[in-house]
N, C-alpha and C positions, 0 to 999 in steps of 0.2 A: 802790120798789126803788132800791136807790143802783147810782148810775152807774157805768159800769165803761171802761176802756181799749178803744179800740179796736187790734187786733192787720192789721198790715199785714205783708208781706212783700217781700225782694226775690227775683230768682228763682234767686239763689246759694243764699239762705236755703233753698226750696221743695227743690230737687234735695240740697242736705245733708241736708237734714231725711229725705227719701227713701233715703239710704245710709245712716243712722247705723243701725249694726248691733246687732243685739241686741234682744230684746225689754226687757230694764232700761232699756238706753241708750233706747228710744224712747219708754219708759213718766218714767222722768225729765225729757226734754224738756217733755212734756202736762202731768207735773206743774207744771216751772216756767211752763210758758206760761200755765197758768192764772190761776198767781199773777201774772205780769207782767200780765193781761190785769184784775184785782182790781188790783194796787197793785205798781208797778214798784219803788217805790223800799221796798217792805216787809223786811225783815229781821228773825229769818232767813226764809229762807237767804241768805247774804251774796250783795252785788253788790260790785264792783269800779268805783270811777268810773276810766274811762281817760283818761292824759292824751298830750297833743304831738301827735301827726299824729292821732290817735284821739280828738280831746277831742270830748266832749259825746256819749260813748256810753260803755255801760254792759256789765257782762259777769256772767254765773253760768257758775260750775262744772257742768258734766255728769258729766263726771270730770276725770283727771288731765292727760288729752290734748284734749280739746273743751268748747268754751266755748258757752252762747248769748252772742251781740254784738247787743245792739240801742239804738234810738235812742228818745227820748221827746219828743213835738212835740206842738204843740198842736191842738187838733182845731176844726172851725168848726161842724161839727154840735153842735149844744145836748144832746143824745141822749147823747154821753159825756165824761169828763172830759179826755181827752186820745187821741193814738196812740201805740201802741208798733210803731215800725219792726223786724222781725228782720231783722239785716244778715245774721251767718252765723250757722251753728247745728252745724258740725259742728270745725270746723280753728282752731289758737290763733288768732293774730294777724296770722301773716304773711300777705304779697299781699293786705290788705284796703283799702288805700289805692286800688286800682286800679278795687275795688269802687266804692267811695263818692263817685268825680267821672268 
């Protein structure tokens, strides 16, 4: 079996994940999560490399108005190839700064 990402969260991530509304909107999340948790940097469906105060994370489209944001670190367990941090999963970009340190 090939190795997959391991998927971590913050708990901004957890409680967006919890309001995003709609059953598409929550069924498209599970979609990308899966893939992010197989291969972050696969394409499609497109990422976004973000740069300046956001560098070294990564974003997909949900829709129009919500993004997943997460981060790709390297893992110490031998068991996967890396981790995928969800920083947010429902809101674009702003106030994420505040998140992150």
């Amino acid at each position: 079996m090939e190795k997959k990402y391991q998927l971590r969260w913050t708990k901004a991530a957890i409680k967006e994940f919890e309001l995003l509304n709609g059953d598409k909107l929550k069924d498209k999340a599970i979609e990308i999560l899966n893939i992010l948790e197989d291969n972050p940097f696969q394409n499609p469906p497109p990422y976004e490399k973000l740069r300046g105060e956001l560098d070294g994370l990564y974003s997909r489209r949900l829709n129009v108005r919500h993004r997943i944001v997460y981060e790709v670190v390297q893992s110490d367990d031998p068991g996967y190839k890396g981790i995928v941090v969800i920083v947010r999963m429902r809101s674009h970009y702003r106030g994420m700064m505040s998140l992150l340190f």
